[in-house]
C-alpha angles and dihedrals in degrees: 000000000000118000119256099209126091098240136163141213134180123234106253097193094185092045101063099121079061096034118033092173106032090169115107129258116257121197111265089219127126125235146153104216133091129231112199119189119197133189134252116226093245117151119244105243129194117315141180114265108237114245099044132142120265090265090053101053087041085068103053097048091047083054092049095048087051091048082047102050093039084049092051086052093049132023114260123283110243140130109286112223113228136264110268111246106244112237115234116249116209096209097031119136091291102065093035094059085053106041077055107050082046090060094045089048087057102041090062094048093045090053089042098053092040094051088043088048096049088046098048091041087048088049093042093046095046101042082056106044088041090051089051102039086055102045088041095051074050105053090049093052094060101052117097110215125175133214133287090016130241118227110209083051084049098053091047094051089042084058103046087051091052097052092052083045103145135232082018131349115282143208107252120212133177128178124183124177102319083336118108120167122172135183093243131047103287121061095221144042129228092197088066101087125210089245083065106048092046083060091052093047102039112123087236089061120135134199100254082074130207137278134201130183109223134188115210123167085345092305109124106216133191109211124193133207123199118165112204113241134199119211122200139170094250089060081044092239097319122148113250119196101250084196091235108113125187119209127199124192120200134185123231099187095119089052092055082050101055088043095050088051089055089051093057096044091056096047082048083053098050095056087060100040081047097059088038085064096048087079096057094039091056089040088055088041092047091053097045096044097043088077090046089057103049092051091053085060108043091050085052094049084051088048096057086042120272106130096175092064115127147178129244100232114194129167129024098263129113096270090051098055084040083060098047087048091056083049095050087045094050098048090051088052095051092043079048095050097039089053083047089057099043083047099050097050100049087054087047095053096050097052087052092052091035096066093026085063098043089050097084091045095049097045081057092054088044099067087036086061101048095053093054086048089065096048089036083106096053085062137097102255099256093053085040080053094054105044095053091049085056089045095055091035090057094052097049097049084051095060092053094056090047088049081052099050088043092048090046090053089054092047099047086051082251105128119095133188124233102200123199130171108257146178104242099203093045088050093053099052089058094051091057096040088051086063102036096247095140099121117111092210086052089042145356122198129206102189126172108219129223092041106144115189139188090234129145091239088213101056093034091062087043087058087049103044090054098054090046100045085050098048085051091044104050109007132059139271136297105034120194122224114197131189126180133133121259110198107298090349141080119229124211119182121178106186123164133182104256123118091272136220130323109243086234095057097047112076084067108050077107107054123088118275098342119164130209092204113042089208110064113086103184134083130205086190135043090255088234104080094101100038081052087052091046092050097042085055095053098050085061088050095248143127138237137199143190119197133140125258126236106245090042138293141066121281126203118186125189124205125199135179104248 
């Protein structure tokens, strides 16, 4: 049966008699999705040559408990990106608090020119309407006409009343029964309406008289109506309609001249008012924005890793307790991040002393292990049976400790990369000969000749060996391994036939230890294979994925610089 957990192992070349399939375990899940990793541009430091003599290897891993622990007291040292450039938005909060104040600006000068303009033309309108209508009803009542009128005596009244026609001259019009007499040439006016004229000879009219403005071709009129009245003692002093009714038509279009005058100056007088209330709009904008802007800054400066930033919160407003909570915010991050590193580096360095300590013993039940291998035939079966579980525990438990030591060296910056040019297919097909994987049925290779490569051979096998073991382990037969060159980088793809990976697994093959099924406590791996894979990737400046691909299987492709 095949695990259920998404496990990893590393590749040991010179282990195999332990470790027969030193390649990782990879979850046998199926998905549809893709993970990409990609590297940081972080620089290779000082490592421990591989091979070396227990000394040697102590004190690489005491140098990789002390960059541990200094990296647990300070955040690790690598090249800060830079702060991106903001792009300039042309309708950002600046110009909208402007716009804004502006509209606001212009509002209140439209209303108060509209409300000043209704209530000047209002005043103009009525002190004139009400001049001439009172002059007019006066002038009517001194006339002394006699009935039935005579037209030629009319006339001449009509004109003299024209001519003392207040605030300007008028046109003076009387119509009484079929007669109609004017002051000018035509007898009649077509500016007098018939709704006039019903209200001066309503029987309910009275002798103030009526008045109508009136717009005619673009000319604004005022047009009067005065009926002439009779008194006498048997009416008890009432007025009587005589039937007789005077019109006056006056022009207004001083007036609309003087209103329209008023119109332009206060338009003339908005512009300016406009442009006075563009200081204070970019004052208030100023005040609100400069906030904004600080905290923009500071929550770029956190995010490039500068926990200690803080703004500088002054007042009592909304923007200034905004700023204390981003403060507050900001000091319980870094009290968080700091715990996390403390806390990560203590756990880093255990497990660094931790298999550093377990390697002599190990080395000593090793060799233990391998002598009772050999006379594991001389003994009863159950004791046969035992020996050889030691023995495969041992090694197991070996190679974790190696994966550990390995890991720890990664995590302290200790790892370096010993480049070489190689050829790469010559380099995979040792990799798989080492190991034994030569059947075609097991694995079959695709790989272009003639590739050389910049690779560090030992951790390039070590990558290999991984994806393949893992492919065997927990795909199915046969896996392809295929090499070819992709521009300036060498491509590497292990895919096998197996029911591939769950999309929600698979953004963690490559975390440490991770298990598909939580249940499942024991490893037939040491759970770091593919985060060493991933590492070892990285220090070349490469990438690796794992997808799935679409007639079945998972697919893991390697991409390194040439």
């Amino acid at each position: 049966m095949r695990p259920a957990a998404a496990e990893q192992d590393r590749g040991h070349p010179g282990r195999t008699p332990l470790h027969p399939d030193p390649a990782g375990l990879r979850l046998p899940l199926r998905p549809a999705v893709k993970a990409c990793v990609s590297p940081e541009d972080e620089a290779p430091e000082v490592s421990a040559a591989p091979g070396t003599t227990r000394a040697t290897e102590a004190g690489a891993a005491t140098a990789a408990g002390a960059a541990t622990e200094a990296a647990g007291a300070a955040p690790r040292r690598r090249r800060k990106p830079r702060a991106p450039r903001l792009r300039p938005h042309p309708f950002g909060l600046r110009t909208r608090l402007i716009l804004a104040f502006l509209l606001v600006a212009a509002v209140g000068c439209g209303t108060t020119a509209a409300l000043t303009y209704r209530a000047a033309r209002n005043a103009v309108l009525e002190q004139t309407q009400d001049t001439a209508v009172s002059a007019f009803r006066e002038q009517v009542d001194a006339l002394g006409v006699t009935l039935p009128v005579d037209a030629d005596s009319l006339r001449d009244s009509l004109m003299l009343v024209a001519r003392q026609g207040k605030p300007r001259p008028w046109r003076v019009y009387a119509e009484y029964g079929k007669v109609r007499v004017s002051s000018t040439d035509r007898p009649t006016s077509s500016v007098v309406t018939p709704e006039l004229r019903a209200r001066a000879t309503a029987g309910t009219a009275t002798a103030h008289g009526s008045f109508q403005r009136v717009v005619k071709n673009g000319t604004p009129y005022l047009t009067m109506a005065v009926p002439a009245v009779f008194r006498t003692h048997a009416t008890e002093g009432t007025a009587q309609p005589t039937g007789l009714v005077f019109y006056a038509v006056m022009e207004l279009d001083e007036e609309e001249a003087n209103i329209e005058a008023m119109v332009e100056a206060a338009r003339d007088g908005a512009l300016p008012a406009l442009a006075v209330a563009l200081i204070p709009a970019l004052i208030a904008a100023r005040g609100v924005l400069r906030p904004v802007r600080e905290l923009r800054h500071a929550a770029h400066s956190m995010g490039r890793g500068r926990l200690d930033t803080r703004i500088h919160a002054k007042g009592s407003d909304e923007l200034a307790d905004l700023a204390r909570t981003f403060n507050e915010s900001a000091a319980a991050l870094e009290r968080s991040v700091a715990e996390l590193r403390d806390a990560e580096a203590r756990a880093r360095r255990f497990a660094s002393d931790v298999s550093h300590e377990l390697r002599t013993p190990l080395a000593g039940m090793l060799a233990v292990t391998e002598v009772l291998d050999e006379d594991a035939g001389l003994l009863d079966t159950d004791t046969a049976r035992a020996v050889r579980l030691i023995s495969s525990e041992t090694g197991k438990l070996a190679v974790l400790v190696e994966d550990l030591m390995e890991i720890s060296r990664f995590d302290a910056r200790a790892a370096e990369l010993h480049p070489d040019e190689v050829d790469a297919a010559d380099c995979v097909r040792k990799t798989l000969q080492h190991r034994h994987w030569t059947d075609p049925a097991q694995v079959v290779t695709y790989l272009d000749e003639g590739i050389r490569a910049r690779l560090d051979p030992r951790r390039f096998d070590v990558v290999v060996a991984n994806l393949v073991g893992n492919a065997l382990r927990h795909g199915a037969a046969p896996v392809t391994v295929r090499l070819y060159a992709e521009g300036d980088r060498l491509v590497t793809e292990v895919a096998d036939r197996g029911p591939g990976i769950p999309p929600d697994v698979l953004p963690h093959v490559f975390d440490r230890f991770y298990k598909a099924d939580r249940a499942r406590t024991r490893s037939a791996g040491s759970g770091l294979g593919l985060a060493i894979t991933l590492e070892n990737v990285r220090l070349h400046g490469g990438t690796v994925e794992a997808a799935n691909h679409p007639a079945g299987g998972a697919v893991f492709t390697v991409r390194m610089p040439l």
